[in-house]
C-alpha positions as CSV (number, residue, x, y, z in Angstrom):
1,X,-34.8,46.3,45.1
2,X,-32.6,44.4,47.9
3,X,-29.2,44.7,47.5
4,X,-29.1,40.8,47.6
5,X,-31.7,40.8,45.0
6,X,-29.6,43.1,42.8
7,X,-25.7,41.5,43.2
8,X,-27.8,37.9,42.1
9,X,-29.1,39.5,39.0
10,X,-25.5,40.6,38.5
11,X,-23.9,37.5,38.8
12,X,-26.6,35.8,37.3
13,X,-25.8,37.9,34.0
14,X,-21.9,37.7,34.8
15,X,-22.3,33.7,34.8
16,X,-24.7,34.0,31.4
17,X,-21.8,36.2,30.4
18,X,-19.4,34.0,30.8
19,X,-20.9,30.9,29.5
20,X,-21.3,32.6,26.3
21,X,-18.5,33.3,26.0
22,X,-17.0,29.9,27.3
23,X,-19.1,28.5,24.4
24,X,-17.7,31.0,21.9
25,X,-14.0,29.8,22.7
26,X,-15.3,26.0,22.6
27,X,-17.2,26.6,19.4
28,X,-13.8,28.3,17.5
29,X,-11.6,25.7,19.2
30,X,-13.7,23.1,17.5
31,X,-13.6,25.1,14.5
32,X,-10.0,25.0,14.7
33,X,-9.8,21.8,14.5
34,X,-8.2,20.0,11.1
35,X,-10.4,16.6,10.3
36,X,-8.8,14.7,7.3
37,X,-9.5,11.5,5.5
38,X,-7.7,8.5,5.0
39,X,-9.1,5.6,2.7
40,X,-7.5,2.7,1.4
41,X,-8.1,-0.8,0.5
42,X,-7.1,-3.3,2.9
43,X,-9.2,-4.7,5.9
44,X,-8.6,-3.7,9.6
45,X,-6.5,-7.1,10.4
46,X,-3.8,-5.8,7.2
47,X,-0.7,-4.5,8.4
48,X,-1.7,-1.7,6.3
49,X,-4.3,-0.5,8.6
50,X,-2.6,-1.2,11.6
51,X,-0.3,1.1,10.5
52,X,-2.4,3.9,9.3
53,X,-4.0,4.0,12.7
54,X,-0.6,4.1,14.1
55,X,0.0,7.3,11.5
56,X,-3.2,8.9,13.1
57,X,-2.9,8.6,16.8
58,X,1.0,9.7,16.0
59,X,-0.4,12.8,14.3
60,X,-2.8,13.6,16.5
61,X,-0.4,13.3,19.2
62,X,2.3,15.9,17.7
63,X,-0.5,18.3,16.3
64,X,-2.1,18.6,20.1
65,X,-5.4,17.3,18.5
66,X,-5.5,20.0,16.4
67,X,-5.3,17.9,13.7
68,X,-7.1,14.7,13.2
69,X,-6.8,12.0,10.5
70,X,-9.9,9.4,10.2
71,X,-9.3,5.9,9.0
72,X,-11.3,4.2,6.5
73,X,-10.5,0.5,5.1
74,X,-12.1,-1.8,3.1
75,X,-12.6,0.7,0.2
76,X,-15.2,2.5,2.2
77,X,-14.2,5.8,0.8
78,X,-13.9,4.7,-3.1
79,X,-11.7,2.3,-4.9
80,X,-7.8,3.0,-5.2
81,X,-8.1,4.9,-8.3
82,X,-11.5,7.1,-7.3
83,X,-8.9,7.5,-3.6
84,X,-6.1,8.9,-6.2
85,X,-8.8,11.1,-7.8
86,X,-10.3,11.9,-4.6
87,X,-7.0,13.5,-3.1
88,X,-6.3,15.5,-6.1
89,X,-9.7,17.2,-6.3
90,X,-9.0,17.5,-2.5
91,X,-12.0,15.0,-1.3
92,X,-10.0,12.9,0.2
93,X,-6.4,13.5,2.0
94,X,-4.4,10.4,2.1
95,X,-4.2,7.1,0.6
96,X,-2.0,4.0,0.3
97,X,-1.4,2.9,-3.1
98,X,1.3,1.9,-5.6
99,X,2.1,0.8,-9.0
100,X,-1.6,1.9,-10.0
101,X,0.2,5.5,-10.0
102,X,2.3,4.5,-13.6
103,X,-1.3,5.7,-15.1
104,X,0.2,9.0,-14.4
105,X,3.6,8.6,-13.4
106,X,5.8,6.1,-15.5
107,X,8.4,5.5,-13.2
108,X,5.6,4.1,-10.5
109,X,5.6,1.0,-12.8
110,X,9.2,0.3,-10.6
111,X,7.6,-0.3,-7.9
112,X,6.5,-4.0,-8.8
113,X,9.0,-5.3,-11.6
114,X,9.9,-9.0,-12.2
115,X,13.1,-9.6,-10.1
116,X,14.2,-6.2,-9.7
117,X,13.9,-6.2,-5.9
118,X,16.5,-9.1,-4.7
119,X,15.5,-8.8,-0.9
120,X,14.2,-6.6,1.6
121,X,17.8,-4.9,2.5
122,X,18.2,-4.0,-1.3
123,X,14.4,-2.4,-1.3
124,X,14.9,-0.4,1.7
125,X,18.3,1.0,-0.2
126,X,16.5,1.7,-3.6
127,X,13.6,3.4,-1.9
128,X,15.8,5.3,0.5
129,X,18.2,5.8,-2.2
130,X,18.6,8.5,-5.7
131,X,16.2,5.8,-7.1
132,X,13.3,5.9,-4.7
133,X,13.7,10.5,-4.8
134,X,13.5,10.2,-8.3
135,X,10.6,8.3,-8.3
136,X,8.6,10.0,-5.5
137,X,9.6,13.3,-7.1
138,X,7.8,11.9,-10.4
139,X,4.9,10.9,-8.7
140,X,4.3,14.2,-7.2
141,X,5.2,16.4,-10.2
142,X,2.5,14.3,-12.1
143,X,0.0,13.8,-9.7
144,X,0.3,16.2,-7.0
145,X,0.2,13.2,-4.9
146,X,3.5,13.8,-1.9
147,X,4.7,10.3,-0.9
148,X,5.1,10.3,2.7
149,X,6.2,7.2,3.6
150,X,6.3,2.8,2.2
151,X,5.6,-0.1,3.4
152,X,6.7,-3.5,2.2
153,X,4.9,-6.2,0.2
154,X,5.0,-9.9,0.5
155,X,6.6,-11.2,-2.1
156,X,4.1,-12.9,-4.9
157,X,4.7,-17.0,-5.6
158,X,3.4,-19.1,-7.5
159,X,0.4,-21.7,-6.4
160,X,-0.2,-25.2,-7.8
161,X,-1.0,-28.7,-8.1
162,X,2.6,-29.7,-8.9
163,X,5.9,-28.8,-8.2
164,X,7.5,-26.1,-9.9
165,X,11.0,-25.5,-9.1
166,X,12.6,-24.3,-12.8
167,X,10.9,-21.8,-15.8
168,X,10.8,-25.6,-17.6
169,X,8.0,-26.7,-15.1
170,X,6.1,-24.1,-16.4
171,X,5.4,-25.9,-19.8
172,X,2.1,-26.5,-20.7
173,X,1.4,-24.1,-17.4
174,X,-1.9,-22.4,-17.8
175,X,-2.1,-19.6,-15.1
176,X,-4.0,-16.5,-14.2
177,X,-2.1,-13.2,-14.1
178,X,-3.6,-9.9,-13.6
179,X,-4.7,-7.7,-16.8
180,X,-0.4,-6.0,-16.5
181,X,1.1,-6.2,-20.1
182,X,4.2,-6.3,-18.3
183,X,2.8,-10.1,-16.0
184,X,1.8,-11.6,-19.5
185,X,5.0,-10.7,-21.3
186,X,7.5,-12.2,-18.4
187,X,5.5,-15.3,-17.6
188,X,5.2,-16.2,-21.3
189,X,9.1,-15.9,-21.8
190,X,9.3,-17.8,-18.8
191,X,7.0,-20.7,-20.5
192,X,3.6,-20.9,-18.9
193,X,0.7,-19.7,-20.8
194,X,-0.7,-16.3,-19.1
195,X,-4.6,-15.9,-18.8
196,X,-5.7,-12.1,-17.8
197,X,-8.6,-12.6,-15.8
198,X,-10.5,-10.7,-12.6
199,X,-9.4,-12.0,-9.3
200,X,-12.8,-12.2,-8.2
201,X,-13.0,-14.9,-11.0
202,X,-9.8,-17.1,-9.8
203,X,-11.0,-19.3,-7.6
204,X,-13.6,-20.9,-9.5
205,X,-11.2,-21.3,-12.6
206,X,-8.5,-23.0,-10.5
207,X,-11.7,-25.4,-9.1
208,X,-12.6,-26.2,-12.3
209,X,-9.3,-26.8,-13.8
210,X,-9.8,-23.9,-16.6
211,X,-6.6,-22.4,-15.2
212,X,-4.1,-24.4,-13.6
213,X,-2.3,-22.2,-11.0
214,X,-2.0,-18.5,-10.2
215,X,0.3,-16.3,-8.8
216,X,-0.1,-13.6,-5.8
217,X,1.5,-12.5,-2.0
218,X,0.8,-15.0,0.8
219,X,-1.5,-12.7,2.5
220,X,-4.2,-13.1,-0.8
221,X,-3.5,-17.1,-1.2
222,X,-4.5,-17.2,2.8
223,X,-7.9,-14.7,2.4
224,X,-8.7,-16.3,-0.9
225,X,-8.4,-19.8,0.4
226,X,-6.4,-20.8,-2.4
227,X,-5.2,-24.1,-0.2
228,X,-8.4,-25.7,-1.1
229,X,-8.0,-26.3,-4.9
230,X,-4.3,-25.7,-4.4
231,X,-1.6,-27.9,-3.0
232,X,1.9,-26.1,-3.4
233,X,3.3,-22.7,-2.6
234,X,6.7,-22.3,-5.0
235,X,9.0,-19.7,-3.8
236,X,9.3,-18.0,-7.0
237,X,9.7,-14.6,-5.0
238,X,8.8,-12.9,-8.2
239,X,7.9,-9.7,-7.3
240,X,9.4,-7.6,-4.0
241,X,7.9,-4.2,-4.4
242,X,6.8,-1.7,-2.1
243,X,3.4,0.6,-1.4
244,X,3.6,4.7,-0.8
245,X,1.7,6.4,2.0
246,X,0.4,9.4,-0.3
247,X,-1.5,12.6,1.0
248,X,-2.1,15.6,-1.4
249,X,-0.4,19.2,-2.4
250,X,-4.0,20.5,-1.7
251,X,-4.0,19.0,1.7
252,X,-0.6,19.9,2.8
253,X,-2.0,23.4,1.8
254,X,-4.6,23.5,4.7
255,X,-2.0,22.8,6.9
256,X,0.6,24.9,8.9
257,X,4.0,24.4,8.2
258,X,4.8,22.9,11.6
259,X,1.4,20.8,11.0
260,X,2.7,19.5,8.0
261,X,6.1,18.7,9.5
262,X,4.1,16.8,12.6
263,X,2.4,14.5,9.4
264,X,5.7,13.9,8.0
265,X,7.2,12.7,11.2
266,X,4.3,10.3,12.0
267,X,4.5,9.0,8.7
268,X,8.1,7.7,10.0
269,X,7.0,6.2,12.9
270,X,4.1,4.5,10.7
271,X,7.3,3.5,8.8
272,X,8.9,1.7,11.6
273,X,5.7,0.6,13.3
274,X,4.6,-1.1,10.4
275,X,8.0,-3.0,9.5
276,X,7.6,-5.5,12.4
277,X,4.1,-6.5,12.2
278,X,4.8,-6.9,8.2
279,X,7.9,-9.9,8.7
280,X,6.0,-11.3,11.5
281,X,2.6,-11.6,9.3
282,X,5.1,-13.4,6.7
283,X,6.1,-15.9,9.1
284,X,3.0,-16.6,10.4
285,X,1.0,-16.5,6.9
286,X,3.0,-19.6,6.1
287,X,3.0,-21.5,9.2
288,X,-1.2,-20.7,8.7
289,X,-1.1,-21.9,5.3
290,X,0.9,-25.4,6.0
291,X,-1.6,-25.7,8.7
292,X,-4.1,-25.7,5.7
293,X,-2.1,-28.3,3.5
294,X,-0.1,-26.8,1.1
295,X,3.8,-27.8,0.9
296,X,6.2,-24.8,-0.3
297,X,8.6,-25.6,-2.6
298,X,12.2,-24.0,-3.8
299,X,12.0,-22.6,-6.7
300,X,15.5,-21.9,-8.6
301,X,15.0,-18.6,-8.6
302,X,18.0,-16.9,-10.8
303,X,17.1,-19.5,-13.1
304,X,13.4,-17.5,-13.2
305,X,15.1,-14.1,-13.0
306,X,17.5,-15.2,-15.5
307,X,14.7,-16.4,-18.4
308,X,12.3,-13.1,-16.9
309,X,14.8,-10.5,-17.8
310,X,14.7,-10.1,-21.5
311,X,10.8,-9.7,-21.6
312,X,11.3,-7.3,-18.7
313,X,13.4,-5.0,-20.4
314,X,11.1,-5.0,-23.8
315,X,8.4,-4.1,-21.3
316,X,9.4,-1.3,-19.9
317,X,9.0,2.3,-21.8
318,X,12.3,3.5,-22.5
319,X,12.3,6.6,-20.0
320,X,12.6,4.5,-17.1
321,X,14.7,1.6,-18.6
322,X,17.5,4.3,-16.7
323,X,15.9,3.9,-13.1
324,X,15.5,0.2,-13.8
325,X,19.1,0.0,-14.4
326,X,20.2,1.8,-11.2
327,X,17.6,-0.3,-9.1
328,X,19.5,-3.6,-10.2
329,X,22.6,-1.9,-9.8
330,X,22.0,-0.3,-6.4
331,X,24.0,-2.2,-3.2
């Protein structure tokens, strides 16, 4: 055999070699690699999702793609409570959900109580405050959910075919409410007359005059196109609340400790991404919806707060009557 012949067999089987084991290293570095889930319920135009992409690319960015997170909207992984489920049987890693969570946790019902929340400044200090720890501590000793970071709500209001600007408007009110003990007991104190029904179901009650108004964020009065068998907007302001960013114990677990630090961090630029995009979808959810016909009015609301807060307090279970206390009394 030429010696020609023999150093190309050699280098032949170097290169074979070599690509083997090339492979190998690409093989385990793909095996390295951390994929994880996020569902949740919104659609890609929410703020929501915006955001949770923004949460992704940040913790891919900080993990060195070793860990990647994979966005799923529109309920494409489960409704919020089979997402809840899912991330404590470890099926799923991260959601964003909220008051659903009092099914476990009691104190999650604070996160959507009848004028609890005065304003966006006094949420961000309740949340950020002994109030908001104790909470998220509760929610994770119950559920094994870890809160990671919030995001604001749009304040609900109240939609019509007349103005209401005081609870005594309200008389005679017939209005859909979602199936909350805690929605029927404050709007019947308040002097309307509270109907529990599906939202799916809303539209075509308000069109046939079986209900007479209904009560929800701008955001769902703009996607439900509530402007058509609805003239007025009344800035009732009802509800401020907030919604948690949630992974699981189990999927913190999988992670490295410097991992799980680079998830935390990204959840607080998801934070402050998210913030912007959230009071600028306000403004222009109203200029939309004006566009459409409907006229906001001022409601008077201490006078609703006012006439709300006995039935709130009879609402609430006594263990968290403490936190409730603190939120109103928080600066």
């Amino acid at each position: 055999m030429s010696f020609s012949r023999s150093f190309s067999r050699r280098l032949l089987a170097a290169g074979f070699g070599l690509a083997v084991a090339l492979g190998a290293q690409g093989f385990a570095s793909a095996e390295a690699k951390t994929v994880l889930k996020l569902g949740h319920l919104a659609n890609e135009q929410n703020v929501w999702h915006k955001a949770a992409l923004k949460f992704a690319e940040e913790v891919s960015k900080r993990t060195n793609g070793e860990v990647e997170v994979q966005v799923f909207p529109n309920e494409q992984l489960g409704k919020e409570t089979d997402l809840i489920k899912g991330i404590q049987l470890g099926i799923v890693d991260f959601t964003i959900t909220g008051e659903t969570l009092q099914n476990w946790a009691p104190s999650a019902a604070l996160l959507a109580v009848p004028y609890a929340i005065r304003d966006l400044d006094h949420l961000d200090h309740v949340v950020g405050g002994p109030v908001g720890e104790a909470i998220a501590k509760e929610i994770q000793d119950k559920t094994q959910l870890v809160p990671l970071t919030y995001f604001a709500r749009g304040p609900r209001n109240l939609t019509s075919n007349r103005p209401i600007k005081t609870p005594a408007d309200l008389n005679g009110f017939r209005m859909r409410v979602p199936n909350v003990p805690l929605f029927v007991d404050v709007w019947q104190a308040l002097g309307a007359s509270p109907v529990p029904m599906a939202f799916s179901e809303v539209f075509t009650a308000l069109q046939s005059n079986t209900i007479d108004g209904q009560e929800n964020p701008l955001a769902l009065i703009k996607s439900a196109s509530f402007n058509e068998v609805q003239k007025y907007v009344n800035r009732t302001e009802h509800v401020r609340s907030w919604i948690y960013l949630v992974t699981g114990e189990r999927t913190m677990k999988k992670l490295s400790p410097e991992q799980q630090e680079a998830v935390r961090e990204a959840a607080k630029v998801a934070h402050d991404y998210e913030r912007p995009l959230f009071l600028a979808d306000e403004k222009q959810l109203e200029v939309d919806l004006k566009s459409a016909g409907m006229e906001f009015v001022d409601s008077d609301q201490a006078a609703f707060a006012a006439a709300a807060k006995a039935a709130v307090l009879k609402s609430l279970k006594p263990e968290i009557l403490p936190l409730y206390n603190q939120i109103l009394d928080t600066k």
